[in-house]
N, CA, C and O atoms as a CHARMM CRD file, in Angstrom:
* protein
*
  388
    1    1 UNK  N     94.80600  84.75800 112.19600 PROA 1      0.00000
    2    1 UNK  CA    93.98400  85.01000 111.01800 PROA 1      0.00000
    3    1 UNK  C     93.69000  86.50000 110.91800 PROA 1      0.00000
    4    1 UNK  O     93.34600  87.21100 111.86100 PROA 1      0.00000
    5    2 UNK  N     93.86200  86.87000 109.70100 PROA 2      0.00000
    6    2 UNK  CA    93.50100  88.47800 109.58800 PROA 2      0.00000
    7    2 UNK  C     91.71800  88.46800 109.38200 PROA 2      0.00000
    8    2 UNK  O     91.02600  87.47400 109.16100 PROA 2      0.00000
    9    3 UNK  N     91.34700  89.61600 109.50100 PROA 3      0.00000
   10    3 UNK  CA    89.85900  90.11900 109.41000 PROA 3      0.00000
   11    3 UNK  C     89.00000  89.22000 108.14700 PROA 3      0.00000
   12    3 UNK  O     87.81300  88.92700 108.29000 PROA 3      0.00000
   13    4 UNK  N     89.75000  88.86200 106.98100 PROA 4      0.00000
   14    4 UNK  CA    88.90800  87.79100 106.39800 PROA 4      0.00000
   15    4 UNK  C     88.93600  86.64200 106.44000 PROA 4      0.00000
   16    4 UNK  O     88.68400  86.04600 105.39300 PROA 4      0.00000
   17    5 UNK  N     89.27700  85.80100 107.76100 PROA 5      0.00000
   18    5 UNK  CA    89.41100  84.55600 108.04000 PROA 5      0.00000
   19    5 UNK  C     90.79700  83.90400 107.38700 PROA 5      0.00000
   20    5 UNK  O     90.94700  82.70400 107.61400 PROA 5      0.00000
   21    6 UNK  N     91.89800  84.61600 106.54600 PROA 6      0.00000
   22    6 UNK  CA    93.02500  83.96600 106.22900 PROA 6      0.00000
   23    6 UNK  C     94.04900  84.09500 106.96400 PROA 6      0.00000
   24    6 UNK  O     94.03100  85.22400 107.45400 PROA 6      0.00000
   25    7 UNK  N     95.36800  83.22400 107.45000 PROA 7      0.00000
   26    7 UNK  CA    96.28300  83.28700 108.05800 PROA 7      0.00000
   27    7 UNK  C     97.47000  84.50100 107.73400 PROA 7      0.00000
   28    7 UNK  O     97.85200  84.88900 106.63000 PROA 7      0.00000
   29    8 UNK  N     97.82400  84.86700 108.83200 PROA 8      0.00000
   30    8 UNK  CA    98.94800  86.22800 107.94200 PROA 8      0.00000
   31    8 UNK  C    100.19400  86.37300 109.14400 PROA 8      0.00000
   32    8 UNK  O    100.10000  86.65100 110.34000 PROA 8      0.00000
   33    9 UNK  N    101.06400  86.14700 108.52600 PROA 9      0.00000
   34    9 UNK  CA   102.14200  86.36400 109.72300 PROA 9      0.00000
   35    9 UNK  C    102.56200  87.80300 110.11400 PROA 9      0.00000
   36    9 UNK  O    102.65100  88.77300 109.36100 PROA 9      0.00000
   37   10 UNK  N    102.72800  87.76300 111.03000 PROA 10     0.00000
   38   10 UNK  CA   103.27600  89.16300 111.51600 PROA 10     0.00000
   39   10 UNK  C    104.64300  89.04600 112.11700 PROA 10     0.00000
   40   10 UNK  O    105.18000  87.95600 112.31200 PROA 10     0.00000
   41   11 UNK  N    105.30800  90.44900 112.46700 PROA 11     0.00000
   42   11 UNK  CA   106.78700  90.18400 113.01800 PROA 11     0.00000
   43   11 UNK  C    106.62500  90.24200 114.27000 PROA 11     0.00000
   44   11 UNK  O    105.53200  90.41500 114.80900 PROA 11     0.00000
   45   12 UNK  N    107.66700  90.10700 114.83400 PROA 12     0.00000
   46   12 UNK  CA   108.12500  90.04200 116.45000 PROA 12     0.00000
   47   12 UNK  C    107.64600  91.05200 116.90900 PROA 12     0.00000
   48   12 UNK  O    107.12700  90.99900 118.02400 PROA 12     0.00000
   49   13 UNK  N    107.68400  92.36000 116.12300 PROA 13     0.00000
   50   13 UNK  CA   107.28400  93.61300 117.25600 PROA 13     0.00000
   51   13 UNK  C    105.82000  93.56500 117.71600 PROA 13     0.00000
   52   13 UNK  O    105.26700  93.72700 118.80300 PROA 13     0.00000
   53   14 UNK  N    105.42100  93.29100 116.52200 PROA 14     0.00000
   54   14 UNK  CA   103.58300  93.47600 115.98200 PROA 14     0.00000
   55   14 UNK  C    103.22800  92.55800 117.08500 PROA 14     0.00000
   56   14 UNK  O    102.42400  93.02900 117.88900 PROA 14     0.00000
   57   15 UNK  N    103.63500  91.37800 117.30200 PROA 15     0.00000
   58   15 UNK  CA   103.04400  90.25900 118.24100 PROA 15     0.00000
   59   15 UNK  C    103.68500  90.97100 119.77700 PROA 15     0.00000
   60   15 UNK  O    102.85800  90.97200 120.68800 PROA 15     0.00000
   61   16 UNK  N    104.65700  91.38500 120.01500 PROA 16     0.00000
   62   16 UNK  CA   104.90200  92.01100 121.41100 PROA 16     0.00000
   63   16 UNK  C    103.74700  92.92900 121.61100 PROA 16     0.00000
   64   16 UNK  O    103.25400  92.98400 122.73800 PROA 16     0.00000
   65   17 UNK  N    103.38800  93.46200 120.90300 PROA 17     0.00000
   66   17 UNK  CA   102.46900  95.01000 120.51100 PROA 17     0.00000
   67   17 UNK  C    101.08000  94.31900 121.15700 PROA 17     0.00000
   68   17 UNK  O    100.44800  94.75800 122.11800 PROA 17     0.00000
   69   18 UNK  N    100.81600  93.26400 120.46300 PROA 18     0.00000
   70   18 UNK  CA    99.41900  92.47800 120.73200 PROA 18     0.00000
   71   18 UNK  C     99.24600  92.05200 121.78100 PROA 18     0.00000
   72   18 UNK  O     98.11800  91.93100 122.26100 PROA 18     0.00000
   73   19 UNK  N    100.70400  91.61100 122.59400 PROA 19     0.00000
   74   19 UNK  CA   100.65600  90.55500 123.88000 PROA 19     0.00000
   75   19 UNK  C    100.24300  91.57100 124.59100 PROA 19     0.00000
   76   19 UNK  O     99.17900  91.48300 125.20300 PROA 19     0.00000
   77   20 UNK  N    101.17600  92.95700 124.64500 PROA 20     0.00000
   78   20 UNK  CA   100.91200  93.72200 126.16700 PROA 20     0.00000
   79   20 UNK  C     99.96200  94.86400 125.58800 PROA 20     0.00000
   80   20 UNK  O    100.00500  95.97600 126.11500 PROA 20     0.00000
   81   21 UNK  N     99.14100  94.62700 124.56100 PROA 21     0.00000
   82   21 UNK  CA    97.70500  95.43000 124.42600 PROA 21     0.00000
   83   21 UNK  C     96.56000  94.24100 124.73700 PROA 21     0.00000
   84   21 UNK  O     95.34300  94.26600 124.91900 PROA 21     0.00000
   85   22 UNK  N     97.32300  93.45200 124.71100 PROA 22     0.00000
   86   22 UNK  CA    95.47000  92.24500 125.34600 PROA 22     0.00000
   87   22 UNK  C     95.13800  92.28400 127.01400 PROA 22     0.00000
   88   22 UNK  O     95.81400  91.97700 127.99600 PROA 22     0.00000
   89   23 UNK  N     93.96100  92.73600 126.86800 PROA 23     0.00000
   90   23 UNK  CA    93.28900  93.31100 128.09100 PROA 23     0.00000
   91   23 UNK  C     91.80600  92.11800 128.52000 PROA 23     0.00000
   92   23 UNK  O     91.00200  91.87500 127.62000 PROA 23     0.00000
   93   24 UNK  N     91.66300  91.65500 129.54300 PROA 24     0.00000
   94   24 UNK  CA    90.90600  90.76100 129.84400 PROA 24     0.00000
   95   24 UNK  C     89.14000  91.51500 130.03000 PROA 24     0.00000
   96   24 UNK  O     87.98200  91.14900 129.82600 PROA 24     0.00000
   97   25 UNK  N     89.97900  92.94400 130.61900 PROA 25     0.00000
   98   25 UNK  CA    88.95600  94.09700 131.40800 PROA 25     0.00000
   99   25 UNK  C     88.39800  95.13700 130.12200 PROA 25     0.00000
  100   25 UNK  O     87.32500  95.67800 129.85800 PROA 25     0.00000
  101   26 UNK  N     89.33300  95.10100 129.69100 PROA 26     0.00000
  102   26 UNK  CA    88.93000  96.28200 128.36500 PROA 26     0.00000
  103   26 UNK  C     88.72100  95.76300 127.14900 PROA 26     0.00000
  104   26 UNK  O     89.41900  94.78600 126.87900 PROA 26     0.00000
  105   27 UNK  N     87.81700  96.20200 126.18000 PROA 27     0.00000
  106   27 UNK  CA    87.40600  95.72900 124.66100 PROA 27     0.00000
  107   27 UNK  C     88.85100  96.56400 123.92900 PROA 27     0.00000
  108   27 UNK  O     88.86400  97.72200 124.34600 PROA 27     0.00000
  109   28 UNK  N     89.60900  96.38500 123.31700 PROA 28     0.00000
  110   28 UNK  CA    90.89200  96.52400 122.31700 PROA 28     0.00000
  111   28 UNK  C     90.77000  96.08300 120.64000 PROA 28     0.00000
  112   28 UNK  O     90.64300  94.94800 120.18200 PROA 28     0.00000
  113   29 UNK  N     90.84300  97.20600 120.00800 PROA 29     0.00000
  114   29 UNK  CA    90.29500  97.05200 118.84100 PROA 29     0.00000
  115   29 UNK  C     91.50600  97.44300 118.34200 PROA 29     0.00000
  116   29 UNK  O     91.47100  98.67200 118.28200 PROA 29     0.00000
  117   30 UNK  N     92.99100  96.86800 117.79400 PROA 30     0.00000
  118   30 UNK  CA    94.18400  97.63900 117.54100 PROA 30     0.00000
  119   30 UNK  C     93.71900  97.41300 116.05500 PROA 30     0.00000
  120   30 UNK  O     92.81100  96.66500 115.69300 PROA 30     0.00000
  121   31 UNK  N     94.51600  98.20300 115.26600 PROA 31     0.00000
  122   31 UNK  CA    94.80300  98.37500 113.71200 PROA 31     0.00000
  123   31 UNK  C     96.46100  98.18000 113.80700 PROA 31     0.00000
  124   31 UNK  O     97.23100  98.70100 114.61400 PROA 31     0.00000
  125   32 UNK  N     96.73400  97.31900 112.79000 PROA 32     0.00000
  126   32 UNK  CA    98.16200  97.14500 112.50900 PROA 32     0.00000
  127   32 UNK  C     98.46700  97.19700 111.02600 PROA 32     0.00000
  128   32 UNK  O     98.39700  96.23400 110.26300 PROA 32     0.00000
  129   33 UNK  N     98.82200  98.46300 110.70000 PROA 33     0.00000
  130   33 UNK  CA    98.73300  98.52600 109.50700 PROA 33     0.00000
  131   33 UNK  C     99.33400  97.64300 108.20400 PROA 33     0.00000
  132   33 UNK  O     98.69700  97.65500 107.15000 PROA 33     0.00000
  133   34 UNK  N    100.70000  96.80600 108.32800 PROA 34     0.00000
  134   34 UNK  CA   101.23500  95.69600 108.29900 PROA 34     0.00000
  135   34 UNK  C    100.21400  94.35600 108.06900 PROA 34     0.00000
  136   34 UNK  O    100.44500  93.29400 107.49100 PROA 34     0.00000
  137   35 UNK  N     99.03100  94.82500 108.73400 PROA 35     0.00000
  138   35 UNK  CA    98.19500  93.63400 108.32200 PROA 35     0.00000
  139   35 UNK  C     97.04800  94.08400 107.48300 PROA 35     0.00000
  140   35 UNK  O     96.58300  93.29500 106.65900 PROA 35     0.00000
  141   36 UNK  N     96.55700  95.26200 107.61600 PROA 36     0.00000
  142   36 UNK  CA    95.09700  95.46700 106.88700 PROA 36     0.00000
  143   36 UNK  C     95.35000  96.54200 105.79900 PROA 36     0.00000
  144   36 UNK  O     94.42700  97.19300 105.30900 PROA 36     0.00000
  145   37 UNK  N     96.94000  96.72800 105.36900 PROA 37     0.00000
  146   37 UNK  CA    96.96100  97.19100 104.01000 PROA 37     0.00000
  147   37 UNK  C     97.93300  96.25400 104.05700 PROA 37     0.00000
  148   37 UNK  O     98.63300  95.63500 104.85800 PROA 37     0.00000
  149   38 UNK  N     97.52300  96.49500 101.84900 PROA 38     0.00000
  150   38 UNK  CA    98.88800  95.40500 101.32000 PROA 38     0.00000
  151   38 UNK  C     99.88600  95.91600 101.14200 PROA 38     0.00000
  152   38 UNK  O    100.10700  96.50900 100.08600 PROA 38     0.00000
  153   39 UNK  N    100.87800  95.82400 102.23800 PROA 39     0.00000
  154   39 UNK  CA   102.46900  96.38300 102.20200 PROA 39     0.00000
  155   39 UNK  C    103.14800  96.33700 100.42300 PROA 39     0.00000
  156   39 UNK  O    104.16500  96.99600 100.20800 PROA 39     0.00000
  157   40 UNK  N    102.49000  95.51500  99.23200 PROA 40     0.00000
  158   40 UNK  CA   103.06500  94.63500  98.48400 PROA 40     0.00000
  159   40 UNK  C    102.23500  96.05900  97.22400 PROA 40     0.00000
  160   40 UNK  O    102.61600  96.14900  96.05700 PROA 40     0.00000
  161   41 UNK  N    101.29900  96.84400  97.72800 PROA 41     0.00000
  162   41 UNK  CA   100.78000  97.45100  96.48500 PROA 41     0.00000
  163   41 UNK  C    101.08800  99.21200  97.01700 PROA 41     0.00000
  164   41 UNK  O    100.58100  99.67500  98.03800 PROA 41     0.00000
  165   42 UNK  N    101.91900  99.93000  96.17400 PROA 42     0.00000
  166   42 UNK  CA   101.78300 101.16300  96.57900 PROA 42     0.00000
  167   42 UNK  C    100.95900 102.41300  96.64100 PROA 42     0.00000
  168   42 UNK  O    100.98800 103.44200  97.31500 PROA 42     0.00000
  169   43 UNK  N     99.81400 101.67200  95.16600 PROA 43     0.00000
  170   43 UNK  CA    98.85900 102.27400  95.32000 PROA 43     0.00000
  171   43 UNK  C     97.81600 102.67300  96.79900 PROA 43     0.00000
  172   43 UNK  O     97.29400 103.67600  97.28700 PROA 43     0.00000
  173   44 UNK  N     97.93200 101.01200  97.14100 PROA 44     0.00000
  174   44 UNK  CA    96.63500 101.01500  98.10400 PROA 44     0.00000
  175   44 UNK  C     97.32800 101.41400  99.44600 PROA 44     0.00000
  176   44 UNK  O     96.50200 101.82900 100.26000 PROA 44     0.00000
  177   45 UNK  N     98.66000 101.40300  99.92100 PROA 45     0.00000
  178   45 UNK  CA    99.56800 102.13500 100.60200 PROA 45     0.00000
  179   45 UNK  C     99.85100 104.03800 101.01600 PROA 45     0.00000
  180   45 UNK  O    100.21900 104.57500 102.06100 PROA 45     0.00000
  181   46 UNK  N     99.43800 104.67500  99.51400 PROA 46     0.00000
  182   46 UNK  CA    99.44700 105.78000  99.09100 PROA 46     0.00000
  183   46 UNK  C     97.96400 106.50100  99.47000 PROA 46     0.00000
  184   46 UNK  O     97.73100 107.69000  99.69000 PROA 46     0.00000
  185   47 UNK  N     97.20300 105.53600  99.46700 PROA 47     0.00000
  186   47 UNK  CA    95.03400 105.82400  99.54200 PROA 47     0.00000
  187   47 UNK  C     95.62300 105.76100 101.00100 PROA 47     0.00000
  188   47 UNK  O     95.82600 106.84800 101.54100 PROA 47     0.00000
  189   48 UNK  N     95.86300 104.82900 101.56900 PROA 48     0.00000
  190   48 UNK  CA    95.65500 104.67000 103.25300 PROA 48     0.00000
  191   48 UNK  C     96.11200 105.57300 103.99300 PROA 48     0.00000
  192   48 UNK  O     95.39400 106.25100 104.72800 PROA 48     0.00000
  193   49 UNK  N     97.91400 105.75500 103.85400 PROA 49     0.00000
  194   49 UNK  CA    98.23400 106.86300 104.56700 PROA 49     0.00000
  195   49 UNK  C     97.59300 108.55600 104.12600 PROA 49     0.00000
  196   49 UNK  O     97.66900 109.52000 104.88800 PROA 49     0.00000
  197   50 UNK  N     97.09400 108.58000 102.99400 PROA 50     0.00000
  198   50 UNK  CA    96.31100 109.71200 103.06400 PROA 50     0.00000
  199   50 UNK  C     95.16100 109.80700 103.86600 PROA 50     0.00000
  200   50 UNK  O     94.88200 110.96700 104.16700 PROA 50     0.00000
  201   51 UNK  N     94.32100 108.83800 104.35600 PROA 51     0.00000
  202   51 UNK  CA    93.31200 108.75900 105.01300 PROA 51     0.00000
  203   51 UNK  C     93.74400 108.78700 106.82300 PROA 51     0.00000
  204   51 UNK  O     92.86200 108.86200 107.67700 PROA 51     0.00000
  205   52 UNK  N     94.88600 108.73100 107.08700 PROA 52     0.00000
  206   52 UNK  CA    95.25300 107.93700 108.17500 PROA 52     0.00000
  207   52 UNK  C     95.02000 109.62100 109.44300 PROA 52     0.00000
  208   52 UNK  O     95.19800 109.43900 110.64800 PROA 52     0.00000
  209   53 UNK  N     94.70600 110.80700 109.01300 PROA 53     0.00000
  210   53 UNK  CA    94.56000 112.08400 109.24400 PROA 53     0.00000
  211   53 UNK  C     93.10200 111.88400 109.86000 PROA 53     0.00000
  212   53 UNK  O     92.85600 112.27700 111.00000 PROA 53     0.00000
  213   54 UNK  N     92.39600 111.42300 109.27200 PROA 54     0.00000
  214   54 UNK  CA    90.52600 111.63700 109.39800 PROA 54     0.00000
  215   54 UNK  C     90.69500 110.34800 110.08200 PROA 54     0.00000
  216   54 UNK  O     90.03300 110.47800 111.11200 PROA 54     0.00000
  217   55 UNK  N     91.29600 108.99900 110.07500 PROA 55     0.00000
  218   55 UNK  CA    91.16600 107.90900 110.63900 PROA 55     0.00000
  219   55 UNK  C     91.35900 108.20600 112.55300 PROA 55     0.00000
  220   55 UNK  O     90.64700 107.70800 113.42500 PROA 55     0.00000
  221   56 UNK  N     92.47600 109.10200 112.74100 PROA 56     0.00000
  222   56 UNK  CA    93.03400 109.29700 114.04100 PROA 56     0.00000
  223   56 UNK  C     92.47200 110.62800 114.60400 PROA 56     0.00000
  224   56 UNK  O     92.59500 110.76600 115.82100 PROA 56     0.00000
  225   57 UNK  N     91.84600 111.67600 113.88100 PROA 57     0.00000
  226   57 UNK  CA    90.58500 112.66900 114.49300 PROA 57     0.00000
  227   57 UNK  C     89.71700 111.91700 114.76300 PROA 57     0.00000
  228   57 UNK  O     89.01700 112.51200 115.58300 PROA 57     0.00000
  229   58 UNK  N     89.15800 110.57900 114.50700 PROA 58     0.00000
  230   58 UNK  CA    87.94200 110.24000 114.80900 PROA 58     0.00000
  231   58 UNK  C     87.82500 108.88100 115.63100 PROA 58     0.00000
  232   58 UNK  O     86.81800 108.20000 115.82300 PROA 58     0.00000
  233   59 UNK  N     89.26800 108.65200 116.11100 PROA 59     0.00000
  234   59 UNK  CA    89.54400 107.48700 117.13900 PROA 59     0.00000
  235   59 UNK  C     88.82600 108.25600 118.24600 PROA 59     0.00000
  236   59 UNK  O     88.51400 109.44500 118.18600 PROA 59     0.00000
  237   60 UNK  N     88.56400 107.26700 119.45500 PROA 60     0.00000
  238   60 UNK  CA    88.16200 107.84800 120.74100 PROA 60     0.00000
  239   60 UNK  C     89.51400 107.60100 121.64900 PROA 60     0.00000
  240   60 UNK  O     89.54700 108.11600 122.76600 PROA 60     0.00000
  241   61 UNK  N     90.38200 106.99400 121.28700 PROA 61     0.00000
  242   61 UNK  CA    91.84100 107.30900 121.82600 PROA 61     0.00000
  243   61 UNK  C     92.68300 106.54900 120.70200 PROA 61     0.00000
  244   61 UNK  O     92.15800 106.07100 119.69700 PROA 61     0.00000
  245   62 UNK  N     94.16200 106.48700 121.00900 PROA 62     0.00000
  246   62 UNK  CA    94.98800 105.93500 120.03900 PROA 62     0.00000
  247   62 UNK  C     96.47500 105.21700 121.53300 PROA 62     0.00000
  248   62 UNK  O     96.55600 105.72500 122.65100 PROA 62     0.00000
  249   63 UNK  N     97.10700 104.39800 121.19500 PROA 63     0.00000
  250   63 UNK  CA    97.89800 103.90700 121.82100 PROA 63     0.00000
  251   63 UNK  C     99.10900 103.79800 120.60300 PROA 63     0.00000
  252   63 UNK  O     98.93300 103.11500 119.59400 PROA 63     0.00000
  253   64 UNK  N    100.47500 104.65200 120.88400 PROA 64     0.00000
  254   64 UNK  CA   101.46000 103.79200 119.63200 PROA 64     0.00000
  255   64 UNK  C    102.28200 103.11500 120.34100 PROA 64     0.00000
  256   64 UNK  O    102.53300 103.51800 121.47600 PROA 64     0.00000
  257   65 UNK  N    102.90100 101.91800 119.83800 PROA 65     0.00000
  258   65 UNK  CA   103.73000 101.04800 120.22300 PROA 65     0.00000
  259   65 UNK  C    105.10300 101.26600 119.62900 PROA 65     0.00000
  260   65 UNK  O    105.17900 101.58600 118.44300 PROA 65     0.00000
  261   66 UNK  N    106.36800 101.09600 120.47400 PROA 66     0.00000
  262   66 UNK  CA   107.41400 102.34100 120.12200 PROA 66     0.00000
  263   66 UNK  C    108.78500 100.96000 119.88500 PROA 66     0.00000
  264   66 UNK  O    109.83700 101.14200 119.27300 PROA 66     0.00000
  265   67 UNK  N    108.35000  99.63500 120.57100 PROA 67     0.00000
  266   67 UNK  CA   108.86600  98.30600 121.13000 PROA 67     0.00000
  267   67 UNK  C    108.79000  98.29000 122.09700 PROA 67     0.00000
  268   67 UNK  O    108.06800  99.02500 122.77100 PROA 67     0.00000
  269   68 UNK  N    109.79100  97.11500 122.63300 PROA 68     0.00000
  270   68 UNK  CA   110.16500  96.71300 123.73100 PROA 68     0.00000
  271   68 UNK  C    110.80300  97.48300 124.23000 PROA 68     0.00000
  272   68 UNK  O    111.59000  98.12700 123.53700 PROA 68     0.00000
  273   69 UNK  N    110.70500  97.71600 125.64400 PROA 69     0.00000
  274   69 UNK  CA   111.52100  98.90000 126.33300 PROA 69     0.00000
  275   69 UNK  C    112.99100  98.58900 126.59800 PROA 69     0.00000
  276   69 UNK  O    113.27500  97.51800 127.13400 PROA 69     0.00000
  277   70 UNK  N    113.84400  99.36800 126.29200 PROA 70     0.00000
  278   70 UNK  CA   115.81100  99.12400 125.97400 PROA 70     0.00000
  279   70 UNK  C    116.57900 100.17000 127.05000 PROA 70     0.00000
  280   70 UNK  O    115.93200 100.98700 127.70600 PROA 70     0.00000
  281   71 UNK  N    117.31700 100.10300 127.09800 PROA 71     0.00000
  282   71 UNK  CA   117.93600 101.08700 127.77500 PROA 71     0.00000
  283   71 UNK  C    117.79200 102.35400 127.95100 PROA 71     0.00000
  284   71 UNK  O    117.96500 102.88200 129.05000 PROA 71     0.00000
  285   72 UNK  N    117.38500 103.13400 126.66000 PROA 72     0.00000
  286   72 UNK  CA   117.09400 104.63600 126.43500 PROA 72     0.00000
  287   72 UNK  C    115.43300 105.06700 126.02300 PROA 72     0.00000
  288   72 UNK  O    114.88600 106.01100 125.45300 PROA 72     0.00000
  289   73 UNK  N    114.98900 103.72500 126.70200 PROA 73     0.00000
  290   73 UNK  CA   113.25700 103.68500 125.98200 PROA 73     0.00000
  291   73 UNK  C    113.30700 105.39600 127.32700 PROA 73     0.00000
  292   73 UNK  O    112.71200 106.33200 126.79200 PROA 73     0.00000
  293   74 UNK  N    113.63900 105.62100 128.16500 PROA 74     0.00000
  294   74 UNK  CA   112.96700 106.62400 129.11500 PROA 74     0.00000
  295   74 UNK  C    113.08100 108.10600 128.51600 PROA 74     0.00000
  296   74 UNK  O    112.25600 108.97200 128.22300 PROA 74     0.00000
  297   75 UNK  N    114.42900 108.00900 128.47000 PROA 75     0.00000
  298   75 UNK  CA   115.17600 109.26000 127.19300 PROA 75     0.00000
  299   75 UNK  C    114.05300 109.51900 126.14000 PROA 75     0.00000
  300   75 UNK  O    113.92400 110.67900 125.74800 PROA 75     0.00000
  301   76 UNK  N    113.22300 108.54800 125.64000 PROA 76     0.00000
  302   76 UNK  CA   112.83600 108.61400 124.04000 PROA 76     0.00000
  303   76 UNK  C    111.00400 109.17100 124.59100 PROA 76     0.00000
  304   76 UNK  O    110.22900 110.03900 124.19100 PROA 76     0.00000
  305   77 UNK  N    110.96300 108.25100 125.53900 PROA 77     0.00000
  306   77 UNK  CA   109.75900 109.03700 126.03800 PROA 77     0.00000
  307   77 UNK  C    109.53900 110.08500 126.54800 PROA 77     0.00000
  308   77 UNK  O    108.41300 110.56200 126.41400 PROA 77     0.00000
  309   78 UNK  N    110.75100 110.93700 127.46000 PROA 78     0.00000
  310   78 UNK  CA   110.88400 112.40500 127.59800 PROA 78     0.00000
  311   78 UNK  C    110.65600 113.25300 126.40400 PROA 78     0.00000
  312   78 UNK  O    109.77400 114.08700 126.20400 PROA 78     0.00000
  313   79 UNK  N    111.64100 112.86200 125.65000 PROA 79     0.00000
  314   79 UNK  CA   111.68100 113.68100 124.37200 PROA 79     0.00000
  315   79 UNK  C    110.13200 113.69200 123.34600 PROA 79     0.00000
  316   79 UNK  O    109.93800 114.53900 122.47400 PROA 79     0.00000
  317   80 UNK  N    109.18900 112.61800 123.67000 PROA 80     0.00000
  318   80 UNK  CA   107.99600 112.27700 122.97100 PROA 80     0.00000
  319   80 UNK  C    106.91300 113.53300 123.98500 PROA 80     0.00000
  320   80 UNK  O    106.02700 114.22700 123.48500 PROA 80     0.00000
  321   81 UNK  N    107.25100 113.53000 125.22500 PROA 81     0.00000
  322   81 UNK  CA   106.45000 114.28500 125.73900 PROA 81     0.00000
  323   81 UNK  C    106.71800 115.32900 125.53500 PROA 81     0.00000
  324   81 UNK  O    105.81600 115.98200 125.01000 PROA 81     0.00000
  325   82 UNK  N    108.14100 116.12000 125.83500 PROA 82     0.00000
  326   82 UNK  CA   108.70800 117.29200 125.26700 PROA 82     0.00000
  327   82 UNK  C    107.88000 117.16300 124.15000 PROA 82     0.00000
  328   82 UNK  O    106.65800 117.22000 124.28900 PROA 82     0.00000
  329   83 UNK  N    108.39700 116.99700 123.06600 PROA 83     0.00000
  330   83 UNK  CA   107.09100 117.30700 121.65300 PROA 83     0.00000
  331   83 UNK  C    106.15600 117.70100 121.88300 PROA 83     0.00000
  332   83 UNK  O    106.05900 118.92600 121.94100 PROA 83     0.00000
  333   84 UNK  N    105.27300 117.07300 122.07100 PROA 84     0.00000
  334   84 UNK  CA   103.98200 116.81700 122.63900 PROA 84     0.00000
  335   84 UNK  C    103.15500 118.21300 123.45600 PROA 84     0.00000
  336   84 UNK  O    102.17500 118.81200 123.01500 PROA 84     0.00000
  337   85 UNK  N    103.93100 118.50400 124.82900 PROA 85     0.00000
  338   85 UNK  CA   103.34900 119.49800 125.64700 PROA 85     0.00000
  339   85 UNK  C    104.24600 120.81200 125.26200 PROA 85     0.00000
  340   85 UNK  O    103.76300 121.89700 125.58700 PROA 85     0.00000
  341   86 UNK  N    105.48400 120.80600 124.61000 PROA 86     0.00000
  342   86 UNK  CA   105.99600 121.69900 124.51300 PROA 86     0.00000
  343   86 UNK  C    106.93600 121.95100 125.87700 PROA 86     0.00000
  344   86 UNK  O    107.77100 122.84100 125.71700 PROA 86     0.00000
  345   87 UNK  N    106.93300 121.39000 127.02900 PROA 87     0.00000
  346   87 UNK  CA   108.08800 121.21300 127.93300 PROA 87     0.00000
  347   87 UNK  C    108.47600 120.20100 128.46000 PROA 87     0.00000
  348   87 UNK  O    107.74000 119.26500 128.77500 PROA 87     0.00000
  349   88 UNK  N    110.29200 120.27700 128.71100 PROA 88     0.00000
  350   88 UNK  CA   110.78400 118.80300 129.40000 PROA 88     0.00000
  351   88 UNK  C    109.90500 118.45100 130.25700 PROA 88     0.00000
  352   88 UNK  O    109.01300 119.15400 130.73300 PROA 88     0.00000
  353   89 UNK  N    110.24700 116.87000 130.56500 PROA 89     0.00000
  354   89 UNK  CA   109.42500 116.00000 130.89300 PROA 89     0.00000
  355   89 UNK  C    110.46400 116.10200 132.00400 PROA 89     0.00000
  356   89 UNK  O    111.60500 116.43700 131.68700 PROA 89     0.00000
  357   90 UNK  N    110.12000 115.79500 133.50700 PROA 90     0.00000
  358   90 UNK  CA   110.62600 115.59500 134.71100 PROA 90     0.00000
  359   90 UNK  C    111.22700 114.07200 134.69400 PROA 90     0.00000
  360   90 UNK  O    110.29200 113.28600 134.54100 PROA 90     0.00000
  361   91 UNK  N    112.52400 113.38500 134.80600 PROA 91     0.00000
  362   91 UNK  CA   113.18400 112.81900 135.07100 PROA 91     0.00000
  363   91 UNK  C    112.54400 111.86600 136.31000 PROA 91     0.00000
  364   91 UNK  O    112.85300 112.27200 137.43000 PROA 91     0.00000
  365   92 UNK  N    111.66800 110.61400 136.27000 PROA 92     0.00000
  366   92 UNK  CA   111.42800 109.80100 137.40800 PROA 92     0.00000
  367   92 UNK  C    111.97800 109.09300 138.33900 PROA 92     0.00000
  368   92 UNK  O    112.74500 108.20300 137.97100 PROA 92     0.00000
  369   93 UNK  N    111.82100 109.22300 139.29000 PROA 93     0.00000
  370   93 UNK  CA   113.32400 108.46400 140.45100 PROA 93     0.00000
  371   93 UNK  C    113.99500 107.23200 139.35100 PROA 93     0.00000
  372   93 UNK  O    115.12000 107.53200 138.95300 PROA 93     0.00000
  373   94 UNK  N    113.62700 106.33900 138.99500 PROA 94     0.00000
  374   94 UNK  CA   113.66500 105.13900 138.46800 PROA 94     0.00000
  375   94 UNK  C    114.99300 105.52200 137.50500 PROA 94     0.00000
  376   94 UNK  O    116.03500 104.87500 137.61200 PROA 94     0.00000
  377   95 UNK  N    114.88100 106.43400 136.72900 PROA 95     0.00000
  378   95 UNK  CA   115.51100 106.99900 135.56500 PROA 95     0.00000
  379   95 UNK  C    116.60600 107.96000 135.99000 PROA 95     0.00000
  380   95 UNK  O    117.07100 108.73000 135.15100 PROA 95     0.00000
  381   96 UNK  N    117.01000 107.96400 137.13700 PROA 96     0.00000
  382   96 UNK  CA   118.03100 108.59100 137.65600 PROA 96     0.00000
  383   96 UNK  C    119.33200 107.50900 138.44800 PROA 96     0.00000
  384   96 UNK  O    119.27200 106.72600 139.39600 PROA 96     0.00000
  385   97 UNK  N    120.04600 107.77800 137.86400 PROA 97     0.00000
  386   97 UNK  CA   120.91900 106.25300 138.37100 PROA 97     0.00000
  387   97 UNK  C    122.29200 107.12000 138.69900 PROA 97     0.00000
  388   97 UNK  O    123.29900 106.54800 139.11400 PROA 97     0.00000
């Protein structure tokens, strides 16, 4: 059920996203945007992602969900940190084959 008590389906990723963000220990408050805007109106699509700037300055953290991890999920996360700090990311034993 979405936030006003009606049923709403979501896809495969969105529900992977939910399984390994549910925490027994921690309170988890995710936003999925797929559910709490109407994908179906571009107006109200166009209002949201303009807001989505002041929405994520004023999180007290943010988590993004990228999928399920694949073969090159390690590659994609180097390169996310590269971005990020501005230098390569060190290669983890695991990721060296």
């Amino acid at each position: 059920m979405n936030g006003h008590g009606h049923e709403h389906q979501i896809s495969v990723n969105l529900e992977a996203a939910l399984h390994h963000l549910r925490s027994d220990s921690n309170a988890v408050m995710p936003w999925a945007d797929a559910v709490y805007i109407n994908q179906h109106d571009d107006a109200e699509k166009g209002h949201q992602v303009g807001q989505m700037g002041r929405i994520y300055r004023g999180a007290d953290s943010m988590l993004v969900w990228l999928g399920e991890e694949s073969d090159d999920s390690q590659l994609m996360a180097n390169m996310i940190v590269e971005q990020v700090n501005g230098e390569p990311e060190m290669p983890n034993e695991e990721s060296q084959d």
